[in-house]
C-alpha positions as CSV (number, residue, x, y, z in Angstrom):
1,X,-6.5,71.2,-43.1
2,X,-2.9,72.4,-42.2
3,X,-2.1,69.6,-40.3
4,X,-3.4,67.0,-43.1
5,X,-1.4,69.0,-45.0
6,X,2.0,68.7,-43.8
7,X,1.3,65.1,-42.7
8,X,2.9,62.8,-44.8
9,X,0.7,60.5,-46.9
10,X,0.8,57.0,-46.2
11,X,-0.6,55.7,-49.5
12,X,2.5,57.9,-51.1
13,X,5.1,57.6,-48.7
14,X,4.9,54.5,-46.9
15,X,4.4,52.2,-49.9
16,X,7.7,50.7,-50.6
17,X,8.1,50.6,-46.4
18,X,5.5,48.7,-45.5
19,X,6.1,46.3,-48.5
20,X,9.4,45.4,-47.8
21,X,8.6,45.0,-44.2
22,X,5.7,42.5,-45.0
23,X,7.8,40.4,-47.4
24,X,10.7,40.2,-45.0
25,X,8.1,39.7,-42.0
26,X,6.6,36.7,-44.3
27,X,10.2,35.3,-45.6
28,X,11.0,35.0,-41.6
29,X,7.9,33.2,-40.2
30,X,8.3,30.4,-43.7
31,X,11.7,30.0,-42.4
32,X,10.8,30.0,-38.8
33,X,7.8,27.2,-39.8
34,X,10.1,25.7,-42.1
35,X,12.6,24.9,-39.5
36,X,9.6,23.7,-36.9
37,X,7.4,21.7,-39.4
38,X,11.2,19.2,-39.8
39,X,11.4,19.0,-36.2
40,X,8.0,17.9,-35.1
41,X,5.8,17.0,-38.3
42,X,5.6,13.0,-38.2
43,X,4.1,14.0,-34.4
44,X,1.9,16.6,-34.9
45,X,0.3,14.4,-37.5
46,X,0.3,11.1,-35.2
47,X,-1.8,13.4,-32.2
48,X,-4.0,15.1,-34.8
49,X,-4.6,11.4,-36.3
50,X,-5.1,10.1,-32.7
């Protein structure tokens, strides 16, 4: 019970952490598609078509 104790709480401390990391992880990999999906979209589509 100690330990739990002075084991910090995830659902109170790591809230605002973990948020901001998702929403930056998510912002990145848009950007990172976004970039792709101009370079190669007209030839994805033509194989996926074929």
């Amino acid at each position: 019970l100690k330990m739990a104790d002075e084991l910090p709480q995830p659902s109170t401390s790591n809230p605002r952490p973990d948020c901001s990391w998702v929403a930056d992880e998510a912002r990145n990999t848009v950007s990172v598609y976004a970039e792709r999906w101009d370079d190669i979209p007209e030839e994805m589509f033509t194989d996926i078509s074929s």
